[in-house]
C-alpha positions as CSV (number, residue, x, y, z in Angstrom):
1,X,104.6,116.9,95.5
2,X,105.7,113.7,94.4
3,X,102.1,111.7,92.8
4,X,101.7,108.2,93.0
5,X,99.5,106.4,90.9
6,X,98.0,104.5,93.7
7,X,97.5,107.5,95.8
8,X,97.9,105.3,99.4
9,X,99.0,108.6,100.7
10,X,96.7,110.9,99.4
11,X,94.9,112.1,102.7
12,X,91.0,112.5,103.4
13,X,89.6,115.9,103.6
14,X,87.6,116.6,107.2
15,X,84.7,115.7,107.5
16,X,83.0,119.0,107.6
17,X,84.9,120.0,104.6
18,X,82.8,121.1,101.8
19,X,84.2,119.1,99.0
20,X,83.4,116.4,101.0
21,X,80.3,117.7,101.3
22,X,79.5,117.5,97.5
23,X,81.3,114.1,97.2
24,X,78.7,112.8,99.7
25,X,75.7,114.5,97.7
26,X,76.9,112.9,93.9
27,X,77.7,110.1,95.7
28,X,74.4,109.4,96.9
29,X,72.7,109.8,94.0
30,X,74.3,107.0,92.3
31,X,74.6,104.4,95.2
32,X,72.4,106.0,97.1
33,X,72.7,106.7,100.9
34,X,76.2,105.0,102.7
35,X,75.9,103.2,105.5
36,X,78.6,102.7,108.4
37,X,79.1,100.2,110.4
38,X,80.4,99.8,113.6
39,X,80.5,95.8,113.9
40,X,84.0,94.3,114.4
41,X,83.8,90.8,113.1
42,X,82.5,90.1,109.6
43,X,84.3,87.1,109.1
44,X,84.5,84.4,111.7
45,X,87.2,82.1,112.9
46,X,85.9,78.8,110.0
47,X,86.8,81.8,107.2
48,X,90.4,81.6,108.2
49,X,90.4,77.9,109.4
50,X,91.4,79.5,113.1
51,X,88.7,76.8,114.7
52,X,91.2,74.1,113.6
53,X,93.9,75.5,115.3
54,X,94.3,74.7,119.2
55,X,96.2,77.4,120.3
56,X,93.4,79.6,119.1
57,X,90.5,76.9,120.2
58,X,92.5,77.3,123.6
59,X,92.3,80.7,123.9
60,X,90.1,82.6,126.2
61,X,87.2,84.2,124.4
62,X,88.7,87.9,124.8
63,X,91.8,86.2,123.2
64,X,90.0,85.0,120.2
65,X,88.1,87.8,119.3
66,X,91.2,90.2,119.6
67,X,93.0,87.4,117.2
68,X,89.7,87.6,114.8
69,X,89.4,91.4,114.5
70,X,93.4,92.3,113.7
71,X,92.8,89.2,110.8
72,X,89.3,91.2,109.3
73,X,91.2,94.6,109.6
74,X,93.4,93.3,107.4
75,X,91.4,92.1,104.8
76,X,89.1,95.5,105.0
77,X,92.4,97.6,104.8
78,X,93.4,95.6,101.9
79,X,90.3,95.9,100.0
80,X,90.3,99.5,100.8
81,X,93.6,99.8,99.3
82,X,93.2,97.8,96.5
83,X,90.1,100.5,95.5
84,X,92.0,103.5,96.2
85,X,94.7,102.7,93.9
86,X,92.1,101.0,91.2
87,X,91.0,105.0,91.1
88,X,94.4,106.1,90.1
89,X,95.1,103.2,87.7
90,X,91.9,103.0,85.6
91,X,92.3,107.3,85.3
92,X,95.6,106.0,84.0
93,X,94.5,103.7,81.6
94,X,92.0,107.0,80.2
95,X,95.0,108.5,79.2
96,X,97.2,105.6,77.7
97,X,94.0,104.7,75.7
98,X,94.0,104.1,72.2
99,X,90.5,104.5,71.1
100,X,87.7,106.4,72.1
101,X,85.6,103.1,73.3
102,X,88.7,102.0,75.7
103,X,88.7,105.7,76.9
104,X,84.9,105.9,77.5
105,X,85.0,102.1,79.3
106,X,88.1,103.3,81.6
107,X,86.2,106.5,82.7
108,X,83.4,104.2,83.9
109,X,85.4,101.6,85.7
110,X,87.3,104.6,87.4
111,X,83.8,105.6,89.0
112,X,83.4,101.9,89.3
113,X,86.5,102.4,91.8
114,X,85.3,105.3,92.9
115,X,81.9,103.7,94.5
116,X,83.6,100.8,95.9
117,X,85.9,102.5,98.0
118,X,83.1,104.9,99.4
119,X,80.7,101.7,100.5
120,X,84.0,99.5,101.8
121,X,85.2,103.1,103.6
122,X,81.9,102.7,105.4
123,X,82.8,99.6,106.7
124,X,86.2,101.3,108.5
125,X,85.6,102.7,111.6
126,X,88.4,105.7,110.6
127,X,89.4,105.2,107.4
128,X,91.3,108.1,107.5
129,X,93.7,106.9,109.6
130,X,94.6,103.3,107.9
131,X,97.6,102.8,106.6
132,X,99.8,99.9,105.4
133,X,102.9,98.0,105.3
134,X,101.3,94.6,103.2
135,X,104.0,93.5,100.5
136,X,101.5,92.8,98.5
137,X,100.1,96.7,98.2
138,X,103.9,97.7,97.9
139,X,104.4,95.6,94.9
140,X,100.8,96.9,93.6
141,X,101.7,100.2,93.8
142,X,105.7,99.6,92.1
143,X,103.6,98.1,88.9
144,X,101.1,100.9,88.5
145,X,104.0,103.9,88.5
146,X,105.1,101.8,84.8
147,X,104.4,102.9,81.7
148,X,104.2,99.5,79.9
149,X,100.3,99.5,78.8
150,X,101.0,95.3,78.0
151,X,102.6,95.0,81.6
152,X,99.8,97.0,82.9
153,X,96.6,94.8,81.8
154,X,98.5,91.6,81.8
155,X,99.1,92.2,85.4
156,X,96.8,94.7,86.9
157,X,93.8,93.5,84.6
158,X,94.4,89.6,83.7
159,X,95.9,88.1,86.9
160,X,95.2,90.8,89.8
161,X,91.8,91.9,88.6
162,X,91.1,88.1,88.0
163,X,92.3,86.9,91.3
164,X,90.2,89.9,93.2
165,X,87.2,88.5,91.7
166,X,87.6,84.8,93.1
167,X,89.1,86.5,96.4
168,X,85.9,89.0,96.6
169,X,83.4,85.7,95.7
170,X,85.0,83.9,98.6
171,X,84.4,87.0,101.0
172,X,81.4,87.5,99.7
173,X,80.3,83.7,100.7
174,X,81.7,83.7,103.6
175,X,80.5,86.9,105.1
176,X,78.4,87.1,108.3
177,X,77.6,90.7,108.1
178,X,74.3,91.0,105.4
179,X,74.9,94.3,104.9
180,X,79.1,93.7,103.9
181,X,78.1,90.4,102.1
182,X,75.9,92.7,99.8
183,X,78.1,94.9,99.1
184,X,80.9,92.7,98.0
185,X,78.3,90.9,95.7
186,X,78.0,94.1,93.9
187,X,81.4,94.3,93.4
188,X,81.6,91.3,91.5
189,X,79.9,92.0,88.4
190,X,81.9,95.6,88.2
191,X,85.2,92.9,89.0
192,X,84.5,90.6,85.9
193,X,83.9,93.1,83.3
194,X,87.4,94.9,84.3
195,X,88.7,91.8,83.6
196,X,87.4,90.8,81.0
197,X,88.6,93.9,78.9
198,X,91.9,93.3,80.5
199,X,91.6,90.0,78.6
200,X,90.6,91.5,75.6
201,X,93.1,94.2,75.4
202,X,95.9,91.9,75.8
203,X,94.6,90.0,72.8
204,X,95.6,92.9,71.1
205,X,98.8,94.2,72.7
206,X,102.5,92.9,71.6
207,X,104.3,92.1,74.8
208,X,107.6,92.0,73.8
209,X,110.7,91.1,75.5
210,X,111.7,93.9,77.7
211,X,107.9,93.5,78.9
212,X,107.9,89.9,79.6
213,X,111.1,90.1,81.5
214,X,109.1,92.7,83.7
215,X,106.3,90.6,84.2
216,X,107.7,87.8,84.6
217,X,109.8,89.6,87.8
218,X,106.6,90.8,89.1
219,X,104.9,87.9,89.1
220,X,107.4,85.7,90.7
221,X,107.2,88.3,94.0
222,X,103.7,87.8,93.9
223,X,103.4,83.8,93.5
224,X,106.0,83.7,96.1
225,X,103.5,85.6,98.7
226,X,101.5,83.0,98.2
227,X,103.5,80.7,98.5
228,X,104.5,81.1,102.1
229,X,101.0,80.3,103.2
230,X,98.6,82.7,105.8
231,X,101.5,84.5,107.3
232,X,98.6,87.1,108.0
233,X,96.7,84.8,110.5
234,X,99.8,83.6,112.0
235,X,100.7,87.3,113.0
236,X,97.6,87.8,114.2
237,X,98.1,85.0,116.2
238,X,101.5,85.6,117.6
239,X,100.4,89.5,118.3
240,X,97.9,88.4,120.7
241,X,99.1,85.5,122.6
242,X,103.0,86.6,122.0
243,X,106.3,84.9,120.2
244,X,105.6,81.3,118.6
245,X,108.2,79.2,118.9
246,X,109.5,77.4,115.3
247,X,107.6,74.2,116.5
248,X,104.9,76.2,117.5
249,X,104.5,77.7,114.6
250,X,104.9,75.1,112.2
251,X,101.8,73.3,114.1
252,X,100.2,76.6,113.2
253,X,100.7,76.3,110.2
254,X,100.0,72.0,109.7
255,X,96.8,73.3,111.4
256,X,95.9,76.1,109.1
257,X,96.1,73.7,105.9
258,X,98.9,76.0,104.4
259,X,100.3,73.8,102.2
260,X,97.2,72.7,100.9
261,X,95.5,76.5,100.4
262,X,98.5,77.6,98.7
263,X,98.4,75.0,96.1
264,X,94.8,75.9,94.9
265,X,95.7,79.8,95.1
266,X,98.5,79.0,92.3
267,X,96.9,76.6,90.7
268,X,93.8,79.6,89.9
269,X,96.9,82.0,89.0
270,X,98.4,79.5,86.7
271,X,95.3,79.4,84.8
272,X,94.6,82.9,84.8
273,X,98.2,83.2,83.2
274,X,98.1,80.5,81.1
275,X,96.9,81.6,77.2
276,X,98.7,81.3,73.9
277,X,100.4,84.5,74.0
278,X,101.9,84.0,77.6
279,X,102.7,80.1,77.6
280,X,106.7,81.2,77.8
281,X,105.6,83.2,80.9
282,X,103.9,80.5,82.6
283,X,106.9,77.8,81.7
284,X,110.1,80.5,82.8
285,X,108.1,80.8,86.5
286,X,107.3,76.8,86.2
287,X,111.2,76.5,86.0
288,X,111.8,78.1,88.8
289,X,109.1,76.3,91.0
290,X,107.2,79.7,91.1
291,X,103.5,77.5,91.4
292,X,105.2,75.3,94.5
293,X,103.7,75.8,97.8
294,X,106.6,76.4,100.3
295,X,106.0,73.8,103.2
296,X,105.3,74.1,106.4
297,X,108.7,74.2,107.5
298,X,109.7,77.1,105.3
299,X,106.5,78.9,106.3
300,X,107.2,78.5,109.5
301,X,111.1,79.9,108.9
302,X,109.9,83.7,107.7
């Protein structure tokens, strides 16, 4: 069998199974009893700017809550993901650690994983038969298979970690479920200290050339998904109401504030690059306009 780090393929047991069984059981005596839910919309149209949009303010109501669902299932499946492969990558990190403090601290934030993924699972209505085809969990999982430990934090830890804890804040906020909303609150405080020893590690770690060049290529795949603004919602949209035209589209996006939401998202991920040790990371992806938001035009072009 061929492991990935990120297990996205590793498969649930049944539900009857007796593993699962004692999962459940350990499980609750740390979080205590799980939840699920069966609601549909935890995030309403204002969370994705959809209510400025007129082909989706001129939709029938059916319309608009088909369009609104397929946009939260794909933020639940991408949180989901993001905390199955966190599992995998912070057992990694156990093994590539140097002392026994960095060992102990990884064990813990791999159970930190560990608990998110059960309460967000609950939140699934079968997550046993998600799966995915997001670019960004494709390039998530490439970068986790490396052994580079100063690749490893400065990406997974510094600028992924720190970019889930602003994107799990703004969920958080903007949730209308109380019971999800609570839940992504406790995430956060697990979210800042992994990143925080992401940013103390890399105090400490060399990151020499070969490494650079790596990050540097990672990095630019993943400023460029954002720089192509809320393709997501735009799907959405196009699945349910059927083919946009260019025009149509671009509208979509004018409507959507791509431009403008794209610029803040790299603006946070320049600073979360930006310290002494990685200034010539930050000024090689400035060069090549890696912090631009594409506009709507080319957005609309994809």
């Amino acid at each position: 069998m061929n492991y990935k780090i990120t297990g996205f393929d590793i498969p649930h047991t049944h539900k009857e199974d007796k593993l699962r069984r004692i999962l459940d059981s350990a499980l609750q005596s740390k979080i205590g009893k799980i939840k699920s839910s069966t609601d549909l919309i935890y995030w309403d149209a204002e969370h994705f700017d959809l209510h400025k949009v007129d082909i989706f303010a001129d939709s029938t109501l059916e319309e608009q809550t088909q369009i609104l669902h397929l946009c939260n299932q794909t933020l639940l499946e991408e949180a989901y993901f993001i905390e199955k492969a966190g599992i995998g990558y912070m057992s990694k990190m156990v093994m590539l650690a140097e002392t026994t403090e960095e060992r102990m601290l990884y064990a813990l934030f791999s159970a930190d994983e560990v608990t998110h993924l059960a309460k967000i699972s609950s939140f699934l209505p079968n997550p046993e038969l998600v799966s995915t085809n997001n670019p960004f969990l494709h390039l998530l999982a490439d970068v986790a298979e490396t052994s580079d430990k100063a690749v490893l934090i400065f990406v997974l830890q510094i600028i992924l970690e720190g970019w889930g804890l602003t994107h799990y804040r703004n969920l958080a906020k903007n949730c209308i479920s109380t019971e999800l909303k609570a839940v992504l609150q406790s995430f956060l405080e697990d979210e800042s200290r992994h990143h925080a020893t992401g940013v103390r590690l890399c105090e400490q770690v060399l990151i020499e050339h070969q490494s650079e060049k790596t990050i540097i290529e990672v990095l630019a795949s993943f400023l460029q998904m954002v720089q192509v603004g809320p393709q997501g919602v735009v799907a959405a949209v196009e699945q349910v109401k059927g083919s946009l035209s260019r025009q149509q589209k671009i509208t979509v996006f004018q409507q959507l504030g791509a431009e403008y939401h794209s610029s803040s998202r790299l603006n946070l991920l320049r600073g979360l690059m930006t310290n002494p040790q990685t200034l010539s990371i930050v000024q090689q992806l400035d060069e090549h306009n890696a912090f631009t938001p594409f506009s709507v035009e080319q957005c609309a072009s994809l």
